[in-house]
N, CA, C and O atoms as a Maestro MAE file, in Angstrom:
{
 s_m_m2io_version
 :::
 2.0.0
}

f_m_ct {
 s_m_title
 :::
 protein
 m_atom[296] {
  # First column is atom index #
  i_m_mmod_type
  r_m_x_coord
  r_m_y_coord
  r_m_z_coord
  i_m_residue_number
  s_m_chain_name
  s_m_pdb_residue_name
  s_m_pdb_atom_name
  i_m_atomic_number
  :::
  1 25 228.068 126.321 -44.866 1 A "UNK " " N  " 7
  2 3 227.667 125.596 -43.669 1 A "UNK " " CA " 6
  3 2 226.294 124.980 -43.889 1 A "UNK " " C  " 6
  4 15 225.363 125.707 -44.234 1 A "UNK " " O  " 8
  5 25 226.154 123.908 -43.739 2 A "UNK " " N  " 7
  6 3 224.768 123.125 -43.725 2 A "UNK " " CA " 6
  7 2 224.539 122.916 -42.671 2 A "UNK " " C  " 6
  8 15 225.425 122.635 -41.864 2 A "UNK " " O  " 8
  9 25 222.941 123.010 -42.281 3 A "UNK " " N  " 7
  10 3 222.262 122.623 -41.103 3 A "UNK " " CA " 6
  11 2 222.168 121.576 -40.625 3 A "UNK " " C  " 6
  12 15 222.430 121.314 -39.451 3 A "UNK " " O  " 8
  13 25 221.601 120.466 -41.840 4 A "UNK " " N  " 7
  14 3 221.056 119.260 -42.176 4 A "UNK " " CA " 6
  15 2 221.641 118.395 -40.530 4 A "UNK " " C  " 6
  16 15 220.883 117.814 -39.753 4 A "UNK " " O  " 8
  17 25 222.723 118.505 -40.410 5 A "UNK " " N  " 7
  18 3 223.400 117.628 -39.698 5 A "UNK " " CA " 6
  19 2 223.288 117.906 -37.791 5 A "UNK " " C  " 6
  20 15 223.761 117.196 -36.903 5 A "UNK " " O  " 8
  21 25 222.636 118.954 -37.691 6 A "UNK " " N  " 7
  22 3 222.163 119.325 -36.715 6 A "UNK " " CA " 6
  23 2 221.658 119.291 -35.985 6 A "UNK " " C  " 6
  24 15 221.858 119.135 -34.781 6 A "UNK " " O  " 8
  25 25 220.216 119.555 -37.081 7 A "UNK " " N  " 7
  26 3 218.749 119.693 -36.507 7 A "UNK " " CA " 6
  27 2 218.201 118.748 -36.768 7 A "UNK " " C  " 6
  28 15 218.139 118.346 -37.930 7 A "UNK " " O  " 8
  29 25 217.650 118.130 -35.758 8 A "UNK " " N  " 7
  30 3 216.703 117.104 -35.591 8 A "UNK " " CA " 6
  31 2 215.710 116.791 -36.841 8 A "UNK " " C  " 6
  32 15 215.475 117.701 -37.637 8 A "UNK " " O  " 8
  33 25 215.056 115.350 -37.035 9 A "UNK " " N  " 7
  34 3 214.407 115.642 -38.191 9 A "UNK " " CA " 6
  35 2 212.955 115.706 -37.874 9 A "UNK " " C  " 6
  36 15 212.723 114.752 -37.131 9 A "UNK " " O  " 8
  37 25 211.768 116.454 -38.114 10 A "UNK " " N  " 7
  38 3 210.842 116.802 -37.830 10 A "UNK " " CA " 6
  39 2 209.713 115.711 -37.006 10 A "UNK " " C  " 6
  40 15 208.907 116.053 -36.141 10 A "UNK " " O  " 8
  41 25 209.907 114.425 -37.511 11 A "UNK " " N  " 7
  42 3 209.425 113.325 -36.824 11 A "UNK " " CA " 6
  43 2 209.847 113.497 -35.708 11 A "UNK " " C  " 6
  44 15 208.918 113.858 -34.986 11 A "UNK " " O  " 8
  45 25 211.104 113.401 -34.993 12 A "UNK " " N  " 7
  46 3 211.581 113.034 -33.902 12 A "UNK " " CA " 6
  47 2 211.477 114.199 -33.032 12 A "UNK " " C  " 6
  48 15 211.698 114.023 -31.834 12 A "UNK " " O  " 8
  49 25 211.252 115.066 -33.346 13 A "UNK " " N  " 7
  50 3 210.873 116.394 -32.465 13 A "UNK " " CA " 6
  51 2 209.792 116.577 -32.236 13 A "UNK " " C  " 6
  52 15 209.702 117.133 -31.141 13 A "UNK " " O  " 8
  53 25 208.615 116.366 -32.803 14 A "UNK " " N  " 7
  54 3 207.230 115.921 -32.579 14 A "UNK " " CA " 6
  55 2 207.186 114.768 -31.772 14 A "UNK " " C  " 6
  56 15 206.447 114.947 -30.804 14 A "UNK " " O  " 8
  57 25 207.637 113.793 -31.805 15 A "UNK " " N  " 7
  58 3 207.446 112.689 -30.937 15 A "UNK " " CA " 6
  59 2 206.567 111.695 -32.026 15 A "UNK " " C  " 6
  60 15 205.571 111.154 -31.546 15 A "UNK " " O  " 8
  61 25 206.877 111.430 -33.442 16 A "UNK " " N  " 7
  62 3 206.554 110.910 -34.192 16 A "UNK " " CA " 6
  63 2 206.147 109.681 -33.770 16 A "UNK " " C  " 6
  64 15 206.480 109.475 -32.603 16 A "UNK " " O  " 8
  65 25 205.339 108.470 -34.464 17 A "UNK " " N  " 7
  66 3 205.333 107.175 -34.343 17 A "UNK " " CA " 6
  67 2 206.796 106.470 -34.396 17 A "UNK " " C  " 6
  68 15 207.501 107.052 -35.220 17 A "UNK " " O  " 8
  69 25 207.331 105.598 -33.884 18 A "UNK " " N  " 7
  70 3 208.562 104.680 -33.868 18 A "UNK " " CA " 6
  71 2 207.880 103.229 -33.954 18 A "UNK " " C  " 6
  72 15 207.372 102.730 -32.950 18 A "UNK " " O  " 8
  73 25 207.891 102.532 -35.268 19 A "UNK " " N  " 7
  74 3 208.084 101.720 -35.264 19 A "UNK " " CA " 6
  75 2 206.633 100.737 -36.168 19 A "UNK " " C  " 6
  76 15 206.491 101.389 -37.203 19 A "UNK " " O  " 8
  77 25 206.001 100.018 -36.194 20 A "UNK " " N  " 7
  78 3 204.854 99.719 -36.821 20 A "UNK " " CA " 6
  79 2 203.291 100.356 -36.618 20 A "UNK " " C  " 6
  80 15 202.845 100.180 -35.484 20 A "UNK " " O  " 8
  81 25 202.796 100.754 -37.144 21 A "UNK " " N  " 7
  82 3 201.720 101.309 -37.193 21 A "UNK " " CA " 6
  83 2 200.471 100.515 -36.634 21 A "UNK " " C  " 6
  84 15 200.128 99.465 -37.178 21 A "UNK " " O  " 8
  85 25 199.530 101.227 -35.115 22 A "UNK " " N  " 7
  86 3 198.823 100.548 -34.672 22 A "UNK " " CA " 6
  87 2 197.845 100.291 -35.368 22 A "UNK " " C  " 6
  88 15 197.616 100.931 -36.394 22 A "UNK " " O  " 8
  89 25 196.867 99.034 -34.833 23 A "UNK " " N  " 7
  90 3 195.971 98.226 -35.367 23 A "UNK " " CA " 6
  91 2 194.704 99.421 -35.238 23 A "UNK " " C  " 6
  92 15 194.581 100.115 -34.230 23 A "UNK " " O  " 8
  93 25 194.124 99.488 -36.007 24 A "UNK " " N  " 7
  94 3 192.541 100.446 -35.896 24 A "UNK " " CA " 6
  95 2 191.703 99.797 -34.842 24 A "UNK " " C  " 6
  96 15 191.450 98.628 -34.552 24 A "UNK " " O  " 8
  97 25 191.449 100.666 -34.494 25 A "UNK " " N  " 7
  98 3 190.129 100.484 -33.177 25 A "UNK " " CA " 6
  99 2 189.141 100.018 -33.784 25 A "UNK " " C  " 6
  100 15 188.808 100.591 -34.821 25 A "UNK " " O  " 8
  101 25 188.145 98.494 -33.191 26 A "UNK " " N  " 7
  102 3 186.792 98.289 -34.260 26 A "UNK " " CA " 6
  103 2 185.914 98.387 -33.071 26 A "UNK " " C  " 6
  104 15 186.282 98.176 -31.916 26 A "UNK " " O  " 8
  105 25 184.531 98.779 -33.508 27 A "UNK " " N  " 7
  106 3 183.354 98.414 -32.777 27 A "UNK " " CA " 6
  107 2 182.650 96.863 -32.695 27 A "UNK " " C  " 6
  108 15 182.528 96.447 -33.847 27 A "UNK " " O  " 8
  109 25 182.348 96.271 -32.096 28 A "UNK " " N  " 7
  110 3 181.903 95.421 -32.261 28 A "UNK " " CA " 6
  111 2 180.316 95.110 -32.403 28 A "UNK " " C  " 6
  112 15 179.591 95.792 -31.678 28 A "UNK " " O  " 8
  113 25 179.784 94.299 -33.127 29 A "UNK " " N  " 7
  114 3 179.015 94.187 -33.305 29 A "UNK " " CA " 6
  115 2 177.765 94.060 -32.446 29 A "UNK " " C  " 6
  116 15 176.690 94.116 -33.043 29 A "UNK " " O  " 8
  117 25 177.758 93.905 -31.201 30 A "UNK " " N  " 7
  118 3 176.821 93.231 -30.001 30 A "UNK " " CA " 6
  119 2 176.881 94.797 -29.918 30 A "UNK " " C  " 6
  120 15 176.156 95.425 -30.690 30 A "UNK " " O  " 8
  121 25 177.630 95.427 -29.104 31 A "UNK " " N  " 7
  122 3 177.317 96.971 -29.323 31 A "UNK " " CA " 6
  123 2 176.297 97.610 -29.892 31 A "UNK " " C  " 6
  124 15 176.099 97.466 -31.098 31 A "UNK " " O  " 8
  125 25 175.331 98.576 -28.965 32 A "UNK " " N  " 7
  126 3 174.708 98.757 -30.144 32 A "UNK " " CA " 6
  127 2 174.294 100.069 -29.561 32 A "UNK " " C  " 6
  128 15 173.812 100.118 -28.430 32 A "UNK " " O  " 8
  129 25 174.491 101.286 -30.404 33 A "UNK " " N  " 7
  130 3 174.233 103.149 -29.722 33 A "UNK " " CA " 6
  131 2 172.709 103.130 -28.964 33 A "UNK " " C  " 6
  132 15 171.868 102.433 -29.530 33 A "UNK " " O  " 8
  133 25 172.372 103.700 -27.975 34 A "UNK " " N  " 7
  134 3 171.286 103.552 -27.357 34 A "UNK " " CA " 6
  135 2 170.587 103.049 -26.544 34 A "UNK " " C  " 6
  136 15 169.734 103.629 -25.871 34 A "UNK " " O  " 8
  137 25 170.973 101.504 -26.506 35 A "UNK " " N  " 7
  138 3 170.413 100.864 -25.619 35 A "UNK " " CA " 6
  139 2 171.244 100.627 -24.334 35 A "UNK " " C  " 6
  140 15 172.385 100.978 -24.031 35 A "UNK " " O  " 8
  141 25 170.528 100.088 -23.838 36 A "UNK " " N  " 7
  142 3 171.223 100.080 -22.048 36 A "UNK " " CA " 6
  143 2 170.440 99.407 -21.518 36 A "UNK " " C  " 6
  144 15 169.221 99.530 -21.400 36 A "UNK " " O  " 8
  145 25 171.326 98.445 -21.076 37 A "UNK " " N  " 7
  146 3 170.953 97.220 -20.057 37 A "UNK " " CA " 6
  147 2 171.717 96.767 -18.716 37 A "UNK " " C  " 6
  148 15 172.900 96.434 -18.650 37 A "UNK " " O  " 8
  149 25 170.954 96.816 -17.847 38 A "UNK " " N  " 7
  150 3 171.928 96.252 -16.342 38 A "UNK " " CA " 6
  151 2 171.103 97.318 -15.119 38 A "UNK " " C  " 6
  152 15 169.939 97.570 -15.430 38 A "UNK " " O  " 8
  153 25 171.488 97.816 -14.071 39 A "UNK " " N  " 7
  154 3 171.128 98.120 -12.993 39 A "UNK " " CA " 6
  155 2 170.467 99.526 -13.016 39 A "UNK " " C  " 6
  156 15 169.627 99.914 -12.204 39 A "UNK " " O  " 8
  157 25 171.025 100.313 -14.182 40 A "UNK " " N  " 7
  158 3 170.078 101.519 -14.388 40 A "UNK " " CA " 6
  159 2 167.975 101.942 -14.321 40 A "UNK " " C  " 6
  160 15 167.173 102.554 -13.616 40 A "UNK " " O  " 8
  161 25 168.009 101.175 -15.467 41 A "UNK " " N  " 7
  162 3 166.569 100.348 -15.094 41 A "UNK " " CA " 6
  163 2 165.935 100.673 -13.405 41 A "UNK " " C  " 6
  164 15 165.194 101.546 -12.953 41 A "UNK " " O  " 8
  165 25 166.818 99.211 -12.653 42 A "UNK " " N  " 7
  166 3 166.624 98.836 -11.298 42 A "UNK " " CA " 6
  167 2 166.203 100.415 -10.327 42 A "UNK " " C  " 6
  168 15 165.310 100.751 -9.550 42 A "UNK " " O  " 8
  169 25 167.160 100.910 -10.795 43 A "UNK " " N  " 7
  170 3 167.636 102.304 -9.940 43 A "UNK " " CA " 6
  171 2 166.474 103.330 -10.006 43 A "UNK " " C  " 6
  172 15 166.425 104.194 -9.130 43 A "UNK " " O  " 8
  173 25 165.702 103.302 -10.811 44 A "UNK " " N  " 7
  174 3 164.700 104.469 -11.396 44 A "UNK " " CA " 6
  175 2 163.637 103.628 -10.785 44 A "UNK " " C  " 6
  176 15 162.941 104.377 -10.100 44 A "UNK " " O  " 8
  177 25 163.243 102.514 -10.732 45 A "UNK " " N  " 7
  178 3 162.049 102.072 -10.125 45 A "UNK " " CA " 6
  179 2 162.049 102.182 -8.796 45 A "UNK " " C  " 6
  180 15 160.930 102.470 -8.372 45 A "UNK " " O  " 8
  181 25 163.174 102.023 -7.663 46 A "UNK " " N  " 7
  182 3 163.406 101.801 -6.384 46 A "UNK " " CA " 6
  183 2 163.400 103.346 -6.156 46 A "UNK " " C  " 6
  184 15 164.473 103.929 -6.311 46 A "UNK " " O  " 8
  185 25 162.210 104.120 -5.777 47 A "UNK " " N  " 7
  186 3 162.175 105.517 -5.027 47 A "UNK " " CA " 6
  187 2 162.149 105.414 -4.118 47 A "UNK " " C  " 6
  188 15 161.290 104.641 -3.694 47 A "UNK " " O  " 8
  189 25 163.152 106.176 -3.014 48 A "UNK " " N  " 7
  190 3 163.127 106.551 -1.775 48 A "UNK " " CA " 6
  191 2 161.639 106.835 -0.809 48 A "UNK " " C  " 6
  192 15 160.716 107.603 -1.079 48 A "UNK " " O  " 8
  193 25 161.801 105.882 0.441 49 A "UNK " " N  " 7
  194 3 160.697 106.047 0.720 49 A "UNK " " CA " 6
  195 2 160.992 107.162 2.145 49 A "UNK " " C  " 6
  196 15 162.042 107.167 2.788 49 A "UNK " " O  " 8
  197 25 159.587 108.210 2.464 50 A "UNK " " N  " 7
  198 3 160.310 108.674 3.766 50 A "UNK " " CA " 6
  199 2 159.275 108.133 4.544 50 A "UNK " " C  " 6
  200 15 158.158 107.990 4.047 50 A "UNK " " O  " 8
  201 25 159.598 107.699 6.126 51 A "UNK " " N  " 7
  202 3 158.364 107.428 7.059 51 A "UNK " " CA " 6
  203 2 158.772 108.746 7.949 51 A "UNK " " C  " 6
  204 15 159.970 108.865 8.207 51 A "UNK " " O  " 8
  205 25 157.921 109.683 8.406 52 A "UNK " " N  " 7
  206 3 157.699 110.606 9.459 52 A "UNK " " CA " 6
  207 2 157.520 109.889 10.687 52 A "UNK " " C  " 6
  208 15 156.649 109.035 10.854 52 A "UNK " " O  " 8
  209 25 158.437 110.285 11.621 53 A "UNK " " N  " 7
  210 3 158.133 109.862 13.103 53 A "UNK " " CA " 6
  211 2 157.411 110.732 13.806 53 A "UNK " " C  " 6
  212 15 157.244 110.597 15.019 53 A "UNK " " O  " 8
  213 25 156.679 112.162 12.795 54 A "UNK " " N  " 7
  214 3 155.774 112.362 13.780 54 A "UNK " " CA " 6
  215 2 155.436 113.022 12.247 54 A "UNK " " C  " 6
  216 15 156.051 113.106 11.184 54 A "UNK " " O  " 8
  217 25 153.938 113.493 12.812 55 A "UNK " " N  " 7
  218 3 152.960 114.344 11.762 55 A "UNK " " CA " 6
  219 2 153.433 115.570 11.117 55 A "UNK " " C  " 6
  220 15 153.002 116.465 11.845 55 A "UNK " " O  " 8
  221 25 154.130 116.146 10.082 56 A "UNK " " N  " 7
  222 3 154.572 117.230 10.011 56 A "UNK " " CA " 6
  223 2 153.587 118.401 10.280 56 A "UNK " " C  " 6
  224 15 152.426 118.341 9.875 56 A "UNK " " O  " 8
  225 25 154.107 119.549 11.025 57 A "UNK " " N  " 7
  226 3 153.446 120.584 11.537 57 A "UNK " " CA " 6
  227 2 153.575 121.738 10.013 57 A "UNK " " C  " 6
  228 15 154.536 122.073 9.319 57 A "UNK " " O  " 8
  229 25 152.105 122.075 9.975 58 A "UNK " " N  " 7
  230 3 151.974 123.509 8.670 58 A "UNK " " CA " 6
  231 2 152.114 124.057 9.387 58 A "UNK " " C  " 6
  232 15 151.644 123.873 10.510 58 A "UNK " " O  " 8
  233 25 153.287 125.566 8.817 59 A "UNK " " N  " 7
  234 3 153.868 126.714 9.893 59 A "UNK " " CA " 6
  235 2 153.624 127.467 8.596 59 A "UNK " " C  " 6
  236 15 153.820 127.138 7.426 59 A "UNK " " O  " 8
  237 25 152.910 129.090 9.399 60 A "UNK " " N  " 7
  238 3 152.694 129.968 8.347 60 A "UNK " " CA " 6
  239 2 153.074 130.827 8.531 60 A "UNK " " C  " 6
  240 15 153.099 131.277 9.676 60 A "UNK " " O  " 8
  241 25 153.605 131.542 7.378 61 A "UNK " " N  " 7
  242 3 154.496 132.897 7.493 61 A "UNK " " CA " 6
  243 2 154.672 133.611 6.241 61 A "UNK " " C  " 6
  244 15 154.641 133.277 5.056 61 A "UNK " " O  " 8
  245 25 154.843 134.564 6.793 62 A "UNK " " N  " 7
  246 3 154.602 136.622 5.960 62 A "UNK " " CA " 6
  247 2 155.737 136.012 4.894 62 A "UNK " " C  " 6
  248 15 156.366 134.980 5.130 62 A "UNK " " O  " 8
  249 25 155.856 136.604 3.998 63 A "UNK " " N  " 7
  250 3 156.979 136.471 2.976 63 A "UNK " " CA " 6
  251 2 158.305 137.287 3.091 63 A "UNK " " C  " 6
  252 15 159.382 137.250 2.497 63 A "UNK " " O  " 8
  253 25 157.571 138.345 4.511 64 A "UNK " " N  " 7
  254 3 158.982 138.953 4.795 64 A "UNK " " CA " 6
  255 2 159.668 138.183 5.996 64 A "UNK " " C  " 6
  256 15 160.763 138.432 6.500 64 A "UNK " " O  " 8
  257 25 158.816 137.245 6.317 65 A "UNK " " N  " 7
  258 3 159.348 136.100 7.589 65 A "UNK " " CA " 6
  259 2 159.899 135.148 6.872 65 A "UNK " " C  " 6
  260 15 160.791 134.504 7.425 65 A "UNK " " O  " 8
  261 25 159.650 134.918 5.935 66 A "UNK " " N  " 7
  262 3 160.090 133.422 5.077 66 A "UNK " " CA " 6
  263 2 161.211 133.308 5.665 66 A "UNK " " C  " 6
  264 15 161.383 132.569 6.634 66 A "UNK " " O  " 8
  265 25 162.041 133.984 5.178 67 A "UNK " " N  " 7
  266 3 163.920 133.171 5.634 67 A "UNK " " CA " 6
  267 2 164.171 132.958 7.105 67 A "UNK " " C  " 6
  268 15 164.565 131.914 7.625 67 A "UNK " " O  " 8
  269 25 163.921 133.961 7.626 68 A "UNK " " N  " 7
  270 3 163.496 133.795 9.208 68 A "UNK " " CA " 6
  271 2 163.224 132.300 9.437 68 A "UNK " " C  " 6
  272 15 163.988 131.477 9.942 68 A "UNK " " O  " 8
  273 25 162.012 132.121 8.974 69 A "UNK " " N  " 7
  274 3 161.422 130.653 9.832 69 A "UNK " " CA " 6
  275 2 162.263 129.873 9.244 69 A "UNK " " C  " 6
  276 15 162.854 129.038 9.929 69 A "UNK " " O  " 8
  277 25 162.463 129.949 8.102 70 A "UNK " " N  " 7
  278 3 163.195 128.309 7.483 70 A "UNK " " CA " 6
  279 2 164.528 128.326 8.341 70 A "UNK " " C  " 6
  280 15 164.699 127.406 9.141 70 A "UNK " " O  " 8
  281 25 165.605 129.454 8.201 71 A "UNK " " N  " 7
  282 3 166.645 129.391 9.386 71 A "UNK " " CA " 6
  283 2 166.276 128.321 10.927 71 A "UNK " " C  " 6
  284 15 166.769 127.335 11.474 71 A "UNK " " O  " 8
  285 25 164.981 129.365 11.161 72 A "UNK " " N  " 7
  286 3 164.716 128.624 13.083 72 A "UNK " " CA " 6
  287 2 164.619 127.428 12.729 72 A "UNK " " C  " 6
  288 15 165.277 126.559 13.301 72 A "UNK " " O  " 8
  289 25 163.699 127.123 11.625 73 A "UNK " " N  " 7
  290 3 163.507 125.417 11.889 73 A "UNK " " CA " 6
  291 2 164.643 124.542 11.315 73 A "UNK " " C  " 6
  292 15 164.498 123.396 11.743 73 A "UNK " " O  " 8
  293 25 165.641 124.642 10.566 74 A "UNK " " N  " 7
  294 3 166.745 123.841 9.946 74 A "UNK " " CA " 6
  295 2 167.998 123.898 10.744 74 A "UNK " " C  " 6
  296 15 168.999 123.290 10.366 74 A "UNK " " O  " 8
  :::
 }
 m_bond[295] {
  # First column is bond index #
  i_m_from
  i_m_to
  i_m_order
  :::
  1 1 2 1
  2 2 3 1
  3 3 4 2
  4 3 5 1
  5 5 6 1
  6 6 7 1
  7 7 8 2
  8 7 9 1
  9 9 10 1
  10 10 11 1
  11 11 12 2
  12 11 13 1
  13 13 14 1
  14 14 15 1
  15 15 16 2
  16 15 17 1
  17 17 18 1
  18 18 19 1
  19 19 20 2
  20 19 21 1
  21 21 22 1
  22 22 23 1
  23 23 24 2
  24 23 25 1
  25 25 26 1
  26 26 27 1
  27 27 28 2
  28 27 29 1
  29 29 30 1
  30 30 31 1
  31 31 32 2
  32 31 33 1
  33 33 34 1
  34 34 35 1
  35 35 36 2
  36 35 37 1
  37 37 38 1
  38 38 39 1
  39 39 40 2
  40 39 41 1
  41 41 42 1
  42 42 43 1
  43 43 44 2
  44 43 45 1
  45 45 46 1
  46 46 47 1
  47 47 48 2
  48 47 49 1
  49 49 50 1
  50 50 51 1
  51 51 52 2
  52 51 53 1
  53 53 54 1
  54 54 55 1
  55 55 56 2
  56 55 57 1
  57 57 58 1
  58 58 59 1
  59 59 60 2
  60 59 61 1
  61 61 62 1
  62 62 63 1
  63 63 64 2
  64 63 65 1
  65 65 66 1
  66 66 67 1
  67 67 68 2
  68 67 69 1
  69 69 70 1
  70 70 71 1
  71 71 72 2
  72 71 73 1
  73 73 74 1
  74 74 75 1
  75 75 76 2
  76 75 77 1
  77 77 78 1
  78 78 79 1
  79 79 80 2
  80 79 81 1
  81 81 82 1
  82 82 83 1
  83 83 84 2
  84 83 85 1
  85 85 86 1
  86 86 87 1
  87 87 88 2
  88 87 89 1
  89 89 90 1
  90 90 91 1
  91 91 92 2
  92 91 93 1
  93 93 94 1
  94 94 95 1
  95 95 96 2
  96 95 97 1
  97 97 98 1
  98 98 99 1
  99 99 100 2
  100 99 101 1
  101 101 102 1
  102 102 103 1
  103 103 104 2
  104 103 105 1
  105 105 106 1
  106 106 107 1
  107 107 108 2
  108 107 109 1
  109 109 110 1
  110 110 111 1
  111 111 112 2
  112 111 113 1
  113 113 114 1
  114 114 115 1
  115 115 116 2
  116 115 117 1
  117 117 118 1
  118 118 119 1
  119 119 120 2
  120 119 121 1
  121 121 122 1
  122 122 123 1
  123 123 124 2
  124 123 125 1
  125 125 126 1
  126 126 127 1
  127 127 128 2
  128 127 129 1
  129 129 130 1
  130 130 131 1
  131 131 132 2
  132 131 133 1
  133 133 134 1
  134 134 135 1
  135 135 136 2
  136 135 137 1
  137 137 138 1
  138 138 139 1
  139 139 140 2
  140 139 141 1
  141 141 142 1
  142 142 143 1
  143 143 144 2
  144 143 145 1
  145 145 146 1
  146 146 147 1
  147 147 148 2
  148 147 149 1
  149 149 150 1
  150 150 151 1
  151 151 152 2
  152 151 153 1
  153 153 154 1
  154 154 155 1
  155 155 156 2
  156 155 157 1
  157 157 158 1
  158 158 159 1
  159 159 160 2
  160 159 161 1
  161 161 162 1
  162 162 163 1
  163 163 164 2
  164 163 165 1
  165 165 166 1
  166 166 167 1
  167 167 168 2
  168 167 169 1
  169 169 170 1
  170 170 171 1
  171 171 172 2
  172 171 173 1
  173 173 174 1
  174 174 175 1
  175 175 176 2
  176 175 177 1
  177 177 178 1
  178 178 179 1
  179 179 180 2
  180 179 181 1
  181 181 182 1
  182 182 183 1
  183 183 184 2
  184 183 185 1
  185 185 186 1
  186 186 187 1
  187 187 188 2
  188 187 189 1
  189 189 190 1
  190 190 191 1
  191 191 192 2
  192 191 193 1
  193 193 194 1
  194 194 195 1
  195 195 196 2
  196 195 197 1
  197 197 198 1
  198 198 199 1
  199 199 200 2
  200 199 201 1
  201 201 202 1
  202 202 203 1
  203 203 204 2
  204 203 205 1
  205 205 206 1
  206 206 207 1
  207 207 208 2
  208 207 209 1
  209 209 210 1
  210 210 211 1
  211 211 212 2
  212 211 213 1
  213 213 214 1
  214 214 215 1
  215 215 216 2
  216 215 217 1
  217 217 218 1
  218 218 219 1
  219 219 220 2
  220 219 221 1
  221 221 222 1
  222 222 223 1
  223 223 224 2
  224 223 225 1
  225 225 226 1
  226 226 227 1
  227 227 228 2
  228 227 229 1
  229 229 230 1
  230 230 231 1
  231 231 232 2
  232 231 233 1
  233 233 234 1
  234 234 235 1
  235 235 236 2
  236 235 237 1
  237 237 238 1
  238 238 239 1
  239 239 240 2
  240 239 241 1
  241 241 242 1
  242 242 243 1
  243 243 244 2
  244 243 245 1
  245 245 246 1
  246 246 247 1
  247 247 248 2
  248 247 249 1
  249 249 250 1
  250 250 251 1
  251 251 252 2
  252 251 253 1
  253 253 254 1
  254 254 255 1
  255 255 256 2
  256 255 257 1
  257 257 258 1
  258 258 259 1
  259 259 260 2
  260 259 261 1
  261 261 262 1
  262 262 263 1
  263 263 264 2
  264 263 265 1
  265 265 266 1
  266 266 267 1
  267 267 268 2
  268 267 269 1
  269 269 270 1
  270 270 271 1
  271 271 272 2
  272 271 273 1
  273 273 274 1
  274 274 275 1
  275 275 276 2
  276 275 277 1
  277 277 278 1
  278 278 279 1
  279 279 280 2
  280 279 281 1
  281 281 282 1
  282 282 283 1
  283 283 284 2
  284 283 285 1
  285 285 286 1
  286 286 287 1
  287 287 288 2
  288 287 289 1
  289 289 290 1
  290 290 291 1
  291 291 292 2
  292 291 293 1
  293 293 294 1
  294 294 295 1
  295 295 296 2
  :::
 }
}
């Protein structure tokens, strides 16, 4: 008894390539590792500004009050 006629052939059970072999991936030349150009830049200069609508109040407290106050006030 031979198998041969059976069992699949190892390509096709893997899910082998069918058919012409793809083209290689190229980098192109303008490409270039490192640099970066476009809105990133922009983004790092523009810091958030805050305006206070009123004077912030200094509140002082024990270190065993700490969590306490930050709770009341948030």
């Amino acid at each position: 008894m031979t198998m041969t006629g059976t069992m699949p052939s190892s390509s096709s059970r893997r899910g082998g390539l069918r058919g012409p072999r793809p083209v290689p991936l190229k980098v192109s030349s303008s490409s270039a590792a490192g640099t970066t150009k476009g809105p990133a830049k922009k983004a790092a200069a523009a810091a958030p500004v805050i305006v206070y609508e009123h004077t912030p109040k200094v509140v002082h407290a024990r270190p065993q009050e700490f969590m306490t106050v930050v709770q009341r006030l948030t």
